[in-house]
C-alpha positions in Angstrom: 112.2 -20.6 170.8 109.6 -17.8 169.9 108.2 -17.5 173.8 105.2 -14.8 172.7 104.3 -17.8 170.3 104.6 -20.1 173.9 102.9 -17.7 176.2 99.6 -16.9 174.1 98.9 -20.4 173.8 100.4 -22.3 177.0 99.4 -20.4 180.0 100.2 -22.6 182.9 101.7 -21.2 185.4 105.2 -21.5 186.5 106.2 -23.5 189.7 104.2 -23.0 193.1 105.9 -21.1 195.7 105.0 -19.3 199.0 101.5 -19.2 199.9 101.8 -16.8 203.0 99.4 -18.1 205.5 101.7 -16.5 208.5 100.0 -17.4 211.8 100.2 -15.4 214.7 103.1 -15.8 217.2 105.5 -16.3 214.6 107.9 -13.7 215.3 108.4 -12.2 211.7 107.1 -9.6 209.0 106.3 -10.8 205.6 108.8 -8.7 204.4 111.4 -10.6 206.7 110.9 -13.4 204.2 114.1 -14.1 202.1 113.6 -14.2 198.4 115.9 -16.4 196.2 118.2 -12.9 195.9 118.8 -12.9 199.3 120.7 -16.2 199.2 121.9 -16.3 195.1 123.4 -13.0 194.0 122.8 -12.2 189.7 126.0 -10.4 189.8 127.0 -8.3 186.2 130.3 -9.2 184.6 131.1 -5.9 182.7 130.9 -6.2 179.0 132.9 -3.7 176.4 130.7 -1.4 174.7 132.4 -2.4 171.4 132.1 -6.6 171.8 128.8 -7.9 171.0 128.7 -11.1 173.4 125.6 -13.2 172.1 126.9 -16.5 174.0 127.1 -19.7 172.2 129.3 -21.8 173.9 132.1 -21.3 176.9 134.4 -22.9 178.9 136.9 -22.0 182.1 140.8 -22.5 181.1 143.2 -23.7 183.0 144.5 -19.8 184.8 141.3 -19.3 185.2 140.0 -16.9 182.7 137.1 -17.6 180.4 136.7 -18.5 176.8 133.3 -17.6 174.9 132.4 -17.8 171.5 129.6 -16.0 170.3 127.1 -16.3 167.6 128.5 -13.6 165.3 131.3 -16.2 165.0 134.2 -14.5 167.4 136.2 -16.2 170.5 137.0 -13.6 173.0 139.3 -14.8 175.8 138.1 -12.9 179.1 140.9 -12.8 181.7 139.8 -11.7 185.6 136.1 -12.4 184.9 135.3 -11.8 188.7 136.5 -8.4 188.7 135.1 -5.4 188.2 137.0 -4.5 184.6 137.9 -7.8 182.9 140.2 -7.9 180.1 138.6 -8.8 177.1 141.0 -9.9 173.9 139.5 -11.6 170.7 140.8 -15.0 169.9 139.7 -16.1 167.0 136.7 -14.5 164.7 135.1 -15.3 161.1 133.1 -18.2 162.7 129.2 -19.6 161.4 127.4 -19.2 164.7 129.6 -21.6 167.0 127.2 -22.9 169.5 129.3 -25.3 171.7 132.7 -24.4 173.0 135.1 -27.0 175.3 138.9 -26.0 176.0 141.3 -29.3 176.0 144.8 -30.2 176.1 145.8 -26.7 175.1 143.2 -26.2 172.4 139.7 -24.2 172.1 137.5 -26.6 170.0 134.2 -25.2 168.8 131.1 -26.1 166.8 130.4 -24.2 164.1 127.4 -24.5 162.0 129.0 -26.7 159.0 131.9 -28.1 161.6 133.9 -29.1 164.8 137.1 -26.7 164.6 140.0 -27.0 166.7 141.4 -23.5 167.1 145.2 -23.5 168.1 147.7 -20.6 169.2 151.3 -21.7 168.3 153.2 -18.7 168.3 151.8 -17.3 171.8 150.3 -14.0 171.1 147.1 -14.7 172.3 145.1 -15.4 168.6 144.3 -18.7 167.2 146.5 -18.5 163.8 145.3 -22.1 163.2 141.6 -23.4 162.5 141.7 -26.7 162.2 139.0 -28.6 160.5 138.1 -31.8 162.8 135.1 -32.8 161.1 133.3 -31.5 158.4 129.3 -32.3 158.5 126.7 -32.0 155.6 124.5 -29.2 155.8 121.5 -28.4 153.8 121.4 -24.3 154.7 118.5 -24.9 156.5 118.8 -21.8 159.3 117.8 -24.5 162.0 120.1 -27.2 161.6 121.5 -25.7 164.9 124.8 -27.6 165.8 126.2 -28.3 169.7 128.7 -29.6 171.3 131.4 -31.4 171.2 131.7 -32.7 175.2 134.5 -35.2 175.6 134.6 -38.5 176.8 137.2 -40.0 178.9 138.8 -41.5 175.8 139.1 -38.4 174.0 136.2 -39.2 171.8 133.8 -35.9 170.7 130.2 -36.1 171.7 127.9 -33.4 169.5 123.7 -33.0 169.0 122.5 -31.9 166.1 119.5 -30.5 165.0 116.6 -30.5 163.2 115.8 -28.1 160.2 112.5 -26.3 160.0 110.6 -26.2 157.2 107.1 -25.7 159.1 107.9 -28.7 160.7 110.8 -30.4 162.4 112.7 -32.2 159.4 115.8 -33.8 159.0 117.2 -32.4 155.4 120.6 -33.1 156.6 122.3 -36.9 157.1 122.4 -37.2 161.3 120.0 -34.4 161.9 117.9 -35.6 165.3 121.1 -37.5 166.2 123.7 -37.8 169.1 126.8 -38.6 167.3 130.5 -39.7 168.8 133.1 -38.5 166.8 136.7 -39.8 167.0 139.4 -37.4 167.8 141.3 -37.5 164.6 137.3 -37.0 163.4 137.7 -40.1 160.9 135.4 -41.9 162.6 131.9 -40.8 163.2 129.7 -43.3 165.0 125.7 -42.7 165.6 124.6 -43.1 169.0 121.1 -42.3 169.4 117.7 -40.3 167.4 114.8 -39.0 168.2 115.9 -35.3 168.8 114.7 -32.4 167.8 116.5 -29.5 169.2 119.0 -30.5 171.9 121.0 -27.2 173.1 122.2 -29.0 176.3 123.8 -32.3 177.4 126.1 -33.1 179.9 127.4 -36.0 182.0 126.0 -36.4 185.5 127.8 -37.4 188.8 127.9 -41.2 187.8 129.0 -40.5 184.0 125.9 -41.1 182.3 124.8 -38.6 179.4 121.6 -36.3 180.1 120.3 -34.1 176.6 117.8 -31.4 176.9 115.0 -31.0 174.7 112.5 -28.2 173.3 108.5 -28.4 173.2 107.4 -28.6 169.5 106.2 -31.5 167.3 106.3 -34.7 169.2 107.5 -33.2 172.1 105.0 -32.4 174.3 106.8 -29.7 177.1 110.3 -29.6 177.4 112.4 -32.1 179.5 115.8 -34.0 179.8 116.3 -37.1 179.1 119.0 -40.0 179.6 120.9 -41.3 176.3 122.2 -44.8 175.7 123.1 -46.0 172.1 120.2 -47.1 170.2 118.1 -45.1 172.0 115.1 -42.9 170.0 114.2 -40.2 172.0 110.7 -39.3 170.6 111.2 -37.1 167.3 111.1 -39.4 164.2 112.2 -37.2 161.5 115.7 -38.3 162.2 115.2 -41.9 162.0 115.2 -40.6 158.3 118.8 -41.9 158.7 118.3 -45.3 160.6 118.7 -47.5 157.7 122.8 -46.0 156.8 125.7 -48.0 158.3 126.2 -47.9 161.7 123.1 -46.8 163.3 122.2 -48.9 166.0 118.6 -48.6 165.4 115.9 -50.0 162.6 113.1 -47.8 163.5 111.9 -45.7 160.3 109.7 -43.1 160.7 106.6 -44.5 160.0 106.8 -46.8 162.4 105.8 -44.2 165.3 101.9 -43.8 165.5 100.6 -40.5 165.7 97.6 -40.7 167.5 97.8 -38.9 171.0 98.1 -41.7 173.5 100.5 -40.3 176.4 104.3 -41.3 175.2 105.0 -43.6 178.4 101.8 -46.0 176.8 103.5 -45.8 173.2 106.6 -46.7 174.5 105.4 -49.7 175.7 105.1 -50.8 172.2 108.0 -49.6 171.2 111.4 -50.8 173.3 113.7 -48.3 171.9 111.6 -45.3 172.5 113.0 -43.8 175.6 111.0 -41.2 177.5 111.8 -38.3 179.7 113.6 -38.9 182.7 111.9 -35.6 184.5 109.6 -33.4 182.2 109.7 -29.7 182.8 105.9 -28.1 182.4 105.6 -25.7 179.9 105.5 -22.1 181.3 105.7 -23.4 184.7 109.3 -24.8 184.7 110.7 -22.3 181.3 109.5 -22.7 177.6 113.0 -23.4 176.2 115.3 -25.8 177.8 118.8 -25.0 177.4 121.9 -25.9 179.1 122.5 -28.9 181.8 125.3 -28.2 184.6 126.6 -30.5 187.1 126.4 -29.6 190.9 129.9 -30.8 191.4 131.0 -28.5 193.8 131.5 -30.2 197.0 128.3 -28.1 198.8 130.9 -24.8 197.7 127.6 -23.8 196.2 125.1 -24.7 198.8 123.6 -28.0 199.3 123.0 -29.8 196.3 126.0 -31.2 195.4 125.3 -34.1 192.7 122.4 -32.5 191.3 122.0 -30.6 187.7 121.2 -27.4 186.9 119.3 -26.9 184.1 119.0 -23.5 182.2 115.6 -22.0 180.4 116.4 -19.5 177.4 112.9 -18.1 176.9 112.2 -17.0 180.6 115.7 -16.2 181.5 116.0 -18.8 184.6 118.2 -21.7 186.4 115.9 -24.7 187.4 117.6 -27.4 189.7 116.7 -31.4 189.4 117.3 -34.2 191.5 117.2 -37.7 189.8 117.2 -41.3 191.0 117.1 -45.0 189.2 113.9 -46.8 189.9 113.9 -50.3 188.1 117.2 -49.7 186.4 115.7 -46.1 184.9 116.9 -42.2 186.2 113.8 -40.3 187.1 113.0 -37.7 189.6 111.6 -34.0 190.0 112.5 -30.5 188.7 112.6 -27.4 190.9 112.3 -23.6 190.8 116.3 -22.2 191.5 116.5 -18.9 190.2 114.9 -16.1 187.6 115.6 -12.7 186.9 118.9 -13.1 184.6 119.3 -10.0 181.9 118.7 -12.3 178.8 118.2 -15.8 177.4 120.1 -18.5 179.6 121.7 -20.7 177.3 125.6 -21.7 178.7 126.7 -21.9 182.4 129.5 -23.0 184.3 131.5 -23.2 186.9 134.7 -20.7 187.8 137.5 -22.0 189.4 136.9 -21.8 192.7 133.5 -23.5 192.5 131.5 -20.7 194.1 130.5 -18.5 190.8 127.8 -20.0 188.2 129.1 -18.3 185.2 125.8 -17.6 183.0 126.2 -16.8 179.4 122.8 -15.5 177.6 121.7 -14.5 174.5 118.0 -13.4 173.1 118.8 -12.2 169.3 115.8 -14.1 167.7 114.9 -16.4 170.5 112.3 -13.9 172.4 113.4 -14.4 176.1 112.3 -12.9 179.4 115.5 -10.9 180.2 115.5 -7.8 178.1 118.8 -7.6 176.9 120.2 -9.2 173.0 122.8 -10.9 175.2 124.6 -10.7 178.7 127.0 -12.6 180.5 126.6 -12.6 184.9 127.4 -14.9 187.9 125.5 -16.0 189.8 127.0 -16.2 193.8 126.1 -17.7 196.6 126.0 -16.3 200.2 126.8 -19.0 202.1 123.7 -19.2 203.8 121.2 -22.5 203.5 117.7 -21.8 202.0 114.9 -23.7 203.3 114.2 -26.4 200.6 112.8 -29.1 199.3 116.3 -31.1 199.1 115.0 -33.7 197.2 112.0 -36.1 196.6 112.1 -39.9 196.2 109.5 -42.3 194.6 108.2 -44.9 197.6 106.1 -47.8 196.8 102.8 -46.0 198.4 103.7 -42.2 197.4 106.9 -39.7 198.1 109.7 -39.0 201.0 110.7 -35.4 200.4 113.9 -34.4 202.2 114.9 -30.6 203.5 118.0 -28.6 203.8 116.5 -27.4 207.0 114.2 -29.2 210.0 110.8 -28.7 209.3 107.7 -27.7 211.9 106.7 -31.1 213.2 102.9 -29.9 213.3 102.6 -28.1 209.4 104.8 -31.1 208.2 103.0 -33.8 209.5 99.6 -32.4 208.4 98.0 -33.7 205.1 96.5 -30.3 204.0 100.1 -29.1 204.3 100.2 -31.0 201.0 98.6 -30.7 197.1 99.1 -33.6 194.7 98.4 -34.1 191.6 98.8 -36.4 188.4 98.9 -35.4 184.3 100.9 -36.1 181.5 100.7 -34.8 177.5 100.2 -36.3 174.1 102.3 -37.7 171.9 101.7 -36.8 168.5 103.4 -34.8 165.4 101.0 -31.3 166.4 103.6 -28.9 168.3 103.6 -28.9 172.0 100.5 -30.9 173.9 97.5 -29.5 176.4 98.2 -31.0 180.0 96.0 -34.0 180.1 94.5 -36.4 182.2 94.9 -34.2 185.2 93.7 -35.8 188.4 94.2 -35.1 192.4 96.3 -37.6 194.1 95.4 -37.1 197.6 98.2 -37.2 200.8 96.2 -39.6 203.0 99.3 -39.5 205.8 102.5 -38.0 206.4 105.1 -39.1 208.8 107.7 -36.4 209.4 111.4 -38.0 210.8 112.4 -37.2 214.2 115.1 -35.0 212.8 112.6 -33.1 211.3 114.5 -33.5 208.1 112.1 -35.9 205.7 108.9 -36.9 205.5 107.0 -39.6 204.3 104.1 -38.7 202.4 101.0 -41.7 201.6 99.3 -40.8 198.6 96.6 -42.1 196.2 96.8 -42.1 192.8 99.9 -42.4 191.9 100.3 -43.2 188.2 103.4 -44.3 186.2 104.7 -42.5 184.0 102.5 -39.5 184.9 104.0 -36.1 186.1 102.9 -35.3 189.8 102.8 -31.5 190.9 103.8 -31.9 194.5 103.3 -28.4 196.4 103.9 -28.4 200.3 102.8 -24.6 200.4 102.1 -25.6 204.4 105.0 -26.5 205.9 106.9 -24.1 208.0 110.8 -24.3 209.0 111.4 -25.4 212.6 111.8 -21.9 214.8 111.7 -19.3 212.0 108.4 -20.3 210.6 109.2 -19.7 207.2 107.7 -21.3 204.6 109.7 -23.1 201.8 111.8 -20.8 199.4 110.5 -22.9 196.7 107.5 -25.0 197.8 106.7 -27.4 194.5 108.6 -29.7 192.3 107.3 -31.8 189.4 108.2 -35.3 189.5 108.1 -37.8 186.4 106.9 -40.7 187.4 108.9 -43.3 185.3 108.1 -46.4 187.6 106.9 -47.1 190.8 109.3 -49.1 193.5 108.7 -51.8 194.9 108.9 -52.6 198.5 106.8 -52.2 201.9 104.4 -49.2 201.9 104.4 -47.5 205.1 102.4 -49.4 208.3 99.5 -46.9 208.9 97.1 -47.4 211.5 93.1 -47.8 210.6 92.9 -44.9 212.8 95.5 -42.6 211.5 94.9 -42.8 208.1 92.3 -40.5 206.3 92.4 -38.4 203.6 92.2 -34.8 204.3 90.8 -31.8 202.0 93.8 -31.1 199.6 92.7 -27.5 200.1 93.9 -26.3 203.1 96.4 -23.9 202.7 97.0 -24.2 199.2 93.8 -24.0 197.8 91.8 -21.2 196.7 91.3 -18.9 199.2 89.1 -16.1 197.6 89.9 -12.5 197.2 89.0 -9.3 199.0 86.7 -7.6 196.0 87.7 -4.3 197.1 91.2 -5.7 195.4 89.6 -6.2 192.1 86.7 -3.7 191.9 85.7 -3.6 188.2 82.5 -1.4 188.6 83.0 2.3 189.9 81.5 2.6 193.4 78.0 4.2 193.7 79.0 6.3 196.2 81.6 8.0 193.8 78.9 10.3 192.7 81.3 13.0 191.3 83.9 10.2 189.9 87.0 9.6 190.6 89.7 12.4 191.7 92.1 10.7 189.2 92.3 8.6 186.1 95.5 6.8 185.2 95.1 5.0 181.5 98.0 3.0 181.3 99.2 0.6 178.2 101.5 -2.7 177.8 104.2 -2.3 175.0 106.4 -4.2 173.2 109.1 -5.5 174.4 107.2 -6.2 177.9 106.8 -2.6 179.4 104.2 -0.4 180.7 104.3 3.2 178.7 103.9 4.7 181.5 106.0 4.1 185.1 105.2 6.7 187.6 102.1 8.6 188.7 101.0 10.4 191.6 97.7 10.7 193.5 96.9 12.0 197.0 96.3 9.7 199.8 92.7 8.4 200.3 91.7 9.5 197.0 89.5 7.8 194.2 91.3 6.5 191.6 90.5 4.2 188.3 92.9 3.2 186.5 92.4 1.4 182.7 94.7 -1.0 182.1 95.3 -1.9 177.9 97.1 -5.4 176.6 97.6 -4.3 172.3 100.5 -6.2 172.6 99.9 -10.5 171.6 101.2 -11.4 175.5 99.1 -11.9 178.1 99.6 -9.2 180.8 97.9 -7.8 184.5 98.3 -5.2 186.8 99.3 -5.3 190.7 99.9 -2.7 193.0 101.6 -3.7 196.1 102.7 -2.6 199.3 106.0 -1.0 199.5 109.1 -3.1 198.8 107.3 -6.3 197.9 107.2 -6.2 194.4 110.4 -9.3 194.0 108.5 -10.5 197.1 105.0 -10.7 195.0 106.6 -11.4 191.9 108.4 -14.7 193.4 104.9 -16.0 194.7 103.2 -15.4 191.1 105.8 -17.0 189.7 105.3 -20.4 191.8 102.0 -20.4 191.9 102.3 -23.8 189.8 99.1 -25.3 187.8 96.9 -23.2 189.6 98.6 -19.7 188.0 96.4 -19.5 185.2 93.4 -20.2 186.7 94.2 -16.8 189.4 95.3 -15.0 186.8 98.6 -14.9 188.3 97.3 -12.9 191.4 98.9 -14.3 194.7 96.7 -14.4 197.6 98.7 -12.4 199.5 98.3 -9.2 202.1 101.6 -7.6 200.0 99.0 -7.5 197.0 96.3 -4.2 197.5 94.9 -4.1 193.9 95.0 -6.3 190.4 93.8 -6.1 187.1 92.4 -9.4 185.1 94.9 -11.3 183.2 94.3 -9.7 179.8 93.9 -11.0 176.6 95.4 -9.8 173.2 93.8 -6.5 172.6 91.4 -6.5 176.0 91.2 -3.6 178.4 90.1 -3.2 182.1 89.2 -0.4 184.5 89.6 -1.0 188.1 88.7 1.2 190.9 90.1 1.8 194.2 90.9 3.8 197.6 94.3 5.0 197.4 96.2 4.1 200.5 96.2 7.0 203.6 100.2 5.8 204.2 102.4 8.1 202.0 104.7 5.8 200.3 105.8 4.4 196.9 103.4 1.8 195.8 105.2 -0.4 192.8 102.7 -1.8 190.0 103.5 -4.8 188.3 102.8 -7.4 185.3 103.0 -11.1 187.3 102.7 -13.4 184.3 105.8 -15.4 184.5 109.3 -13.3 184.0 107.5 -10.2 183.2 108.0 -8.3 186.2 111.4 -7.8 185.3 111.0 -5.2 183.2 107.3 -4.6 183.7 107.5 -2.4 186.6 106.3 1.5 187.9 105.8 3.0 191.1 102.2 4.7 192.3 103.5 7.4 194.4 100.9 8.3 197.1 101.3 11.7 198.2 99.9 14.0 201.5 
């Protein structure tokens, strides 16, 4: 989970947002715009100063407080965690790093690293004076043989993941590391269910009962993803089928019998039966760098309206991403979205309070580089009641996609083609950690039909590919009477199969494609933004020189400067750090507002170096290197005003902030 490993070599973007092409006679400012903020609140839950709340695991008990363990090996019990001075009391403690934690029938069971304990309080006083051994697993020491779970089944039965070891390479040292096991209650019986895995923090049941694991980039896993689990499934990740041949696996793969060559997993798997592949693939560095937790929208729209969808936490960019799923031929697939960013540390355990509208969000960071700059941190997140503009959801159709909307759409933007940006790609599949996006193509929207409702609309495309991930950004449409454009306007959908059925009756004369461009495509920047040369007109220099340096952990050294209005200024900008890092400076109260649009700028973020084209944006640095500097040079604005600077890379701007004060 080492994300400055991630982010010098995988630079593509994170998901494409808000491209603000506001035409006249809308009626709105730009800074009118609401911001996922606006309708999620990140809300603290106070932490002692004492208790040292690295999250591994947590659940909700029955009176409504919450139980966490942590990875220093404590329980604390945490009554009134809405309010603002929660009572904190330790329940159990002398724990190996329990990474799973699930409250039933009166007991707290966790997993530890050599175990599943069943911690009990029989005399009342608020400690666990018994620690029950349920199961005992082998364990080679190996720091990584990370261990999750248990989640129960309706029969009582345990479900746990456990993971590989790392010795350079995923490895399974252990017997049932890579596996999803079921473990009896009495834990006499142990039963394996499925391999392939190499580092599966999340799984969780989805609205129809069926059993969703989240997996890592790294050898033989190409970006991160989630996939759906049946027994005898393999999963990609053959060091575990180490352990195919022992009684009771329900598979006869070995590890040699996976090829390493390359060829995009979906084609390998046509080969090989058992090998199940992602159900939706989350781009690396667009959609997170470590995949974490998976949390069912269960909450009757009590949380805004994506009931029966999953929420799926990222622990190296400190985010919630949101996915909607459907069966085509008999398999789930379907597309990830942006949700939310900005939490304090490493997501890695959410869920629900009682009364359905908190998303509890436990984090950690010790050793697992996130985004968020604290060790560890535990917040809700709250909703406001309010319905965002959204992509609701997107469904595979026989000739291309029919995306549905929490909110009526602009008949005109909607229905137009260059509304729209398409396209296909898909990574190797081979023992080397992580894969290059590959085989990248446009899939151009020939026609769009948008519902009388103004609530779907049916999009024609080209090119579609099975088994290919399509990047589908609809940067153009605008709501019906606000004329906003989509909180979140991209989502990535795996393309598992394609349906069958009618494709949509276009007439000869409707249909057409049209440039993919539009308003989504590059759109050129004003030079005076990124002036790299000093004026020849400055023939005595600037009137003030700002040097300015990135430091470890992501922060500028130095955060506040002044100059006089309509003064020459150069500023030299210095990345020593080994992340990649630039500079904005942007107009008053728009630096979430920027941020937000970086941050969804999808594929096409690296290739803009992260710089929105955007009116909030008045001057940028390159997106520097390891070790590379830049000087740009520039007018300082004639308004008075604090100006924030920024680093846009994706999560930086958290903590990567200042504020160019311009002065009479």
């Amino acid at each position: 989970m080492n994300s400055a490993y991630f982010e010098k070599v995988f630079i593509w973007g994170i998901t494409g947002i808000i491209l603000l092409i506001v035409s006249t006679g809308t009626g709105f400012a730009q800074s009118d715009i609401p911001t996922e903020s606006y309708y999620y609140e990140i809300v603290d839950i106070p932490i002692p100063d004492d208790v040292f709340l690295e999250v591994g695991g947590m659940d909700v008990l029955p009176d409504g407080s919450l139980a966490v363990c942590t990875r220093r090996g404590e329980v604390w019990i945490i009554n009134n965690p809405d309010s603002d001075d929660p009572e904190y009391t330790l329940f159990a403690e002398g724990l190996h790093e329990p990474l799973g934690l699930t409250y039933r029938d009166g007991s707290i069971y966790v997993t530890q690293r050599p175990e599943i304990t069943r911690l009990e309080d029989t005399d009342g006083d608020g400690r666990a004076d018994e620690y029950n051994t349920v199961w005992d697993r082998p364990l080679s020491g190996n720091y990584h043989e990370y261990f999750y779970g248990p989640k129960f089944t309706p029969s009582g039965d345990m479900l746990v993941t456990v993971n590989l070891a790392w010795i350079g390479y995923g490895e399974a040292l252990s017997k049932w590391d890579g596996w999803l096991l079921q473990v009896s209650p009495d834990g006499k019986e142990v039963t394996p269910l499925a391999s392939g895995l190499r580092s599966p923090a999340g799984f969780a049941f989805n609205a129809e009962g069926d059993l969703f694991y989240s997996e890592n980039q790294g050898d033989w896993v190409g970006s991160g993803n989630i996939t759906h689990l049946e027994k005898g499934d393999f999963a990609g990740n053959p060091r575990g089928l180490r352990w195919s041949h022992l009684p009771g696996s329900p598979l006869d793969l070995r590890p040699e019998d996976i090829p390493d060559t390359g060829e995009p997993m979906h084609g390998v798997a046509e080969d090989i039966p058992e090998l199940k592949t992602p159900s939706v693939w989350f781009p690396h560095g667009v959609m997170g760098i470590s995949t974490s937790d998976i949390l069912l929208d269960n909450t009757e729209a009590e949380f805004g309206p994506f009931d029966g969808q999953l929420f799926v936490g990222d622990q190296g960019q400190s985010k919630v991403m949101r996915v909607f799923q459907e069966k085509v031929n008999g398999e789930y697939q379907g597309v990830v979205f942006p949700f939310r960013d900005g939490f304090e540390s490493g997501v890695l355990r959410m869920n629900w309070g009682q009364g359905n509208s908190n998303m509890y969000v436990g984090m950690t960071s010790r050793g697992w580089s996130s985004t968020g700059p604290e060790l560890y941190g535990l917040q809700r997140l709250v909703w406001n009641g309010e319905t965002p503009f959204e992509i609701k959801e997107i469904h595979a159709r026989p000739d291309g996609f029919e995306l549905t909307f929490t909110k009526p759409v602009d008949p005109e933007t909607a229905s137009d083609p260059a509304s729209y940006n398409i396209s296909g790609f898909t990574y190797k599949y081979h023992s080397t950690y992580g894969s290059d996006i590959i085989n990248q193509e446009q899939a151009p929207v020939t026609y769009v039909q948008v519902a009388d409702d103004g609530l779907s609309a049916r999009l024609v495309v080209d090119n579609i590919r099975k088994g290919y991930v399509h990047e589908i950004k609809a940067e153009g449409i605008r709501e019906a009477g606000t004329g906003y454009p989509l909180l979140h306007s991209v989502g990535y959908y795996t393309m598992k199969n394609i349906p069958e059925g009618e494709p949509l009756a276009v007439a000869d004369d409707e249909a057409g494609t049209k440039s993919q461009e539009g308003r989504s495509g590059e759109q050129g920047f004003d030079p005076v933004k990124h002036r790299t040369q000093m004026p020849e007109s400055w023939t005595n220099g600037p009137d003030k020189v700002i040097t300015i340096n990135a430091e470890s952990p992501m922060l500028f050294d130095v955060t506040d400067f002044e100059v006089e209005a309509g003064s020459r200024v150069r500023i030299t900008f210095n990345n020593p750090t080994d992340l990649l890092h630039n500079l904005l400076i942007v107009q008053p109260g728009a630096l979430e507002r920027v941020a937000q649009r970086a941050m969804n700028m999808g594929l096409e973020g690296p290739q803009r170096g992260y710089v929105p084209d955007s009116e909030d944006v008045l001057f940028f640095t390159s997106l520097l290197e390891v070790g590379e500097s830049e000087s740009i040079f520039f007018t300082a604005p004639e308004q008075p005003d604090e100006y924030p600077y920024v680093c846009t890379f994706p999560g930086h701007w958290q903590t990567m902030q200042g504020v160019m004060t311009v002065t009479e």
